[in-house]
C-alpha positions in Angstrom: 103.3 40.1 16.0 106.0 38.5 13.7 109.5 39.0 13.6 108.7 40.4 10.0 106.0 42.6 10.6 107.6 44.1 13.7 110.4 45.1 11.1 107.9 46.2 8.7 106.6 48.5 11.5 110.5 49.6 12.1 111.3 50.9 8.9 108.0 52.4 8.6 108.9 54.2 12.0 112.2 55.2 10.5 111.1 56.8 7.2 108.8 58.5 9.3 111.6 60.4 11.0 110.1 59.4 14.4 113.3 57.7 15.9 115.9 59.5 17.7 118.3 61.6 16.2 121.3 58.9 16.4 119.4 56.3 14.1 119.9 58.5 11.0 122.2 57.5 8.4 123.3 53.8 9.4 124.3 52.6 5.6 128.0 53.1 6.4 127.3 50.3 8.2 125.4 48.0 5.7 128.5 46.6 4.4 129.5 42.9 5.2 133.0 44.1 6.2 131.5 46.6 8.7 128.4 44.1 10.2 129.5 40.3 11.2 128.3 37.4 12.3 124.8 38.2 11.2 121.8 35.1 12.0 118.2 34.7 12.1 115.9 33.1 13.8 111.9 32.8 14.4 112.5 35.2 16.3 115.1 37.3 16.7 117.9 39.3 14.4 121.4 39.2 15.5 124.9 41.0 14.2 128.0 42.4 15.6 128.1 46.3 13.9 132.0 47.3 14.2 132.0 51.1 14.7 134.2 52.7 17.4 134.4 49.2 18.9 132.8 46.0 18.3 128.7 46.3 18.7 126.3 43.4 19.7 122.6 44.0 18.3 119.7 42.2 18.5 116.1 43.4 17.3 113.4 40.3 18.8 109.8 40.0 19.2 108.7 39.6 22.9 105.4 40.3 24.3 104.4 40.7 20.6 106.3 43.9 20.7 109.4 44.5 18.9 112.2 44.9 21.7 115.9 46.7 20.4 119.4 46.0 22.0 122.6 47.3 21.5 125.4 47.3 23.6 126.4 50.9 21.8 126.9 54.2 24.6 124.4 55.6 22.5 121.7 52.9 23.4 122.4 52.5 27.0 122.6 56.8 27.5 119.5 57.9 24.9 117.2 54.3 24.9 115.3 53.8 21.9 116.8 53.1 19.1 121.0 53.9 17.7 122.9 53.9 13.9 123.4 50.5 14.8 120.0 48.7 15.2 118.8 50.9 12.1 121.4 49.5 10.4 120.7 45.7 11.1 117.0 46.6 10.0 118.2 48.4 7.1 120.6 45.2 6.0 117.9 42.6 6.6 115.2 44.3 4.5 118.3 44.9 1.9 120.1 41.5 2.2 118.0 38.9 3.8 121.0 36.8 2.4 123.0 38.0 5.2 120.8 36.0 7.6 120.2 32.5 6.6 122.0 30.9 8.8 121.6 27.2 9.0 118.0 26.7 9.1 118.7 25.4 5.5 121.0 23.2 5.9 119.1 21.3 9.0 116.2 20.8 7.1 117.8 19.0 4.2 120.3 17.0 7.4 116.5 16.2 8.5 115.5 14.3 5.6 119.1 12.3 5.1 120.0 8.5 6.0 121.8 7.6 8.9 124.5 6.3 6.2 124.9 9.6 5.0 124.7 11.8 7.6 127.9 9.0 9.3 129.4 9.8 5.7 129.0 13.7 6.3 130.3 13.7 10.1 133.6 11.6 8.6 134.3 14.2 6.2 134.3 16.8 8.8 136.2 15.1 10.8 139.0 14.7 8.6 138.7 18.6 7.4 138.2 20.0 10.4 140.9 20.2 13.0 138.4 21.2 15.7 135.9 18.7 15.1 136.6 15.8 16.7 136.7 17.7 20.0 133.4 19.1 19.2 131.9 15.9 19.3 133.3 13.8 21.5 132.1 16.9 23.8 128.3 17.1 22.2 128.1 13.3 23.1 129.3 13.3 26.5 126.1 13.7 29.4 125.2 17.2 30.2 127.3 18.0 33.2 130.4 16.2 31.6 130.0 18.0 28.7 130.1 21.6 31.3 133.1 20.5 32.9 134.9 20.3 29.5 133.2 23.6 28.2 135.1 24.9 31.4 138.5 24.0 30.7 138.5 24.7 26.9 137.6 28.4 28.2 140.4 27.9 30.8 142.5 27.1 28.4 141.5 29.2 25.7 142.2 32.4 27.9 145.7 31.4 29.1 148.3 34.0 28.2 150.6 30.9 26.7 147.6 30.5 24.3 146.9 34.2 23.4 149.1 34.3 20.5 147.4 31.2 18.5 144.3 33.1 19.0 143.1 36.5 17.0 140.8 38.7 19.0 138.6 37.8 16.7 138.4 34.4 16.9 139.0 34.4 20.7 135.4 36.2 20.2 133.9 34.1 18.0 134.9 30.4 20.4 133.7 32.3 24.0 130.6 33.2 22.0 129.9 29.5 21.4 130.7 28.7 24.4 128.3 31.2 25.8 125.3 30.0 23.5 126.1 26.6 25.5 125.4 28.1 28.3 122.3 29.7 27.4 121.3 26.1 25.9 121.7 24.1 29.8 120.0 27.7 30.9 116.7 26.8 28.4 117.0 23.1 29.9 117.5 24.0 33.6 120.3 22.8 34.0 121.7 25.7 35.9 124.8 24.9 37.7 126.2 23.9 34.5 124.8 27.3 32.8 126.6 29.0 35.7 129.7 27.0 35.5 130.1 28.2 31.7 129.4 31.7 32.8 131.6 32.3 35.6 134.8 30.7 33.6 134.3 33.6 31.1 133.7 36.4 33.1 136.9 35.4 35.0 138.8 35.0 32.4 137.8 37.8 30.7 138.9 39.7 33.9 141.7 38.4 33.9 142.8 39.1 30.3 141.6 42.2 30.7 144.2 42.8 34.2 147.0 41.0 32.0 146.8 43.5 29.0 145.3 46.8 30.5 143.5 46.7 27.7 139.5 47.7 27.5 139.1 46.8 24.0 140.1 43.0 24.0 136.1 42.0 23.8 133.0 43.8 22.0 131.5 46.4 24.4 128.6 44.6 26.2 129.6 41.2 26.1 131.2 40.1 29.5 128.4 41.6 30.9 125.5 40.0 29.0 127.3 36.9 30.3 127.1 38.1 33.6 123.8 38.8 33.5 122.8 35.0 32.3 124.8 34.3 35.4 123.0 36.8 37.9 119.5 35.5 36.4 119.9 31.6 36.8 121.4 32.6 40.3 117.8 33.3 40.8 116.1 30.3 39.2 118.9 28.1 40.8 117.7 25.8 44.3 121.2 25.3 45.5 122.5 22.5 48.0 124.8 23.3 51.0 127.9 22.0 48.2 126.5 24.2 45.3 126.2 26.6 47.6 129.9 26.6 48.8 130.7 26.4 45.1 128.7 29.4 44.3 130.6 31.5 47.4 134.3 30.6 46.0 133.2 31.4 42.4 132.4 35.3 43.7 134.8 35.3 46.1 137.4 34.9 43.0 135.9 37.6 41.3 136.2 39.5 43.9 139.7 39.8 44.1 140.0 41.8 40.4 140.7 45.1 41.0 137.5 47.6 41.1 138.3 49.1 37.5 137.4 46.2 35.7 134.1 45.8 37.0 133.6 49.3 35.9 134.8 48.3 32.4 133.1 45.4 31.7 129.9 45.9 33.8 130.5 42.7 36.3 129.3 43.7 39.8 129.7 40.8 42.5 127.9 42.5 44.8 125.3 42.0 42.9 125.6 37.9 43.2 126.2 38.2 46.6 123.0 40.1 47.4 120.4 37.5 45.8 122.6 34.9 48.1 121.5 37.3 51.0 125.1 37.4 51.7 125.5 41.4 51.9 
């Protein structure tokens, strides 16, 4: 099954009044100021839906079935499928727009010179005031380029650099930073996949204990990077160093108060019993 016959198969579902109760009525939320950050690909569908908080929702194809996220109270308590996921349905049969993405763009960067595309990357880099960071990192070797990811996240989360940063965009950089990680997860390249992880989660925690706040990130996110974390735990063969590394990473998390494991769904224990340790 395709990504676009599985959502044929959705909305037929939905006109058919088959889905649960909270999937009705979810055009309040087909408005580009209420859904964000919106991308396509073979196959999967991906927005942030800002309702009560900040909603993560992704509608994929796996096992040629159609598979539904959302990190909503509604999802996780009923299953099936919320407002929200209707919603993302509803604006990609509406506004396909929405959803381009870049496949576009790499295609035509595909078919350019070497000239040009050196012509493109200068321009950037003179417009750009994050650029040149961006690629000195991208051309660094793989586990170089994790121990920078690490301290731009380090340093992203300090309190001293809070105030440069809206929530929003705070967001929008530990989500790229995240998709790096799930990029050296897809090459096996775990312990730098972990590395990224484990510098977000704790400073997430950490930002979290600094403002007593439980609305800094979207609902759902510090743990979906958790959960990255947990499963290349399992995939990982780690050496008597990695090992150690792997022990002082959990043993830092460990010292958050209880609360905000509770609030942002990051359980320890849960690392410390694939390492056998509990």
């Amino acid at each position: 099954m395709t990504l676009k016959l599985g959502l044929r198969n959705f909305q037929r579902k939905k006109r058919s009044n088959k889905m649960h109760s909270t999937s009705k009525n979810p055009s309040f939320y087909v408005n580009p100021s209420r859904m964000i950050n919106c991308r396509k690909t073979k196959d999967y569908l991906e927005a942030q839906v800002l309702g009560t908080n900040t909603y993560r929702v992704r509608i994929s194809i796996k096992d040629k079935e159609l598979s539904e996220y959302c990190s909503c109270p509604a999802f996780a308590n009923f299953g099936g499928s919320c407002k929200h996921v209707a919603a993302v349905a509803a604006a990609y049969e509406k506004h396909p727009e929405w959803f381009k993405g870049f496949e576009g763009i790499i295609r035509k960067l595909q078919n350019t010179s070497k000239e040009k595309l050196i012509e493109i990357v200068e321009l950037i880099l003179n417009s750009v005031s994050e650029a040149r960071d961006i690629i000195e990192s991208e051309l660094g070797n793989e586990s170089d380029r994790a121990i920078e990811y690490s301290k731009k996240i380090r340093n992203l989360l300090t309190a001293d650099s809070m105030g440069e940063n809206s929530v929003e965009n705070l967001y929008r950089r530990l989500d790229s930073f995240f998709q790096r990680a799930r990029g050296f997860f897809k090459s096996k390249d775990y312990m730098s996949c972990m590395s990224i992880c484990y510098e977000i989660v704790k400073g997430c925690l950490s930002l979290d204990d600094k403002w007593g706040s439980t609305e800094i990130f979207p609902e759902g996110f510090v743990s979906e990077v958790w959960d990255l974390y947990l499963k290349t735990l399992k995939e990982v063969k780690l050496s008597k160093a990695e090992l150690d590394i792997v022990r002082n990473q959990i043993k830092r998390l460990n010292n958050f108060e209880s609360y905000l494991f509770d609030q942002e769904g990051v359980y320890p224990g849960e690392a410390e019993k694939i390492l056998g340790l509990v």
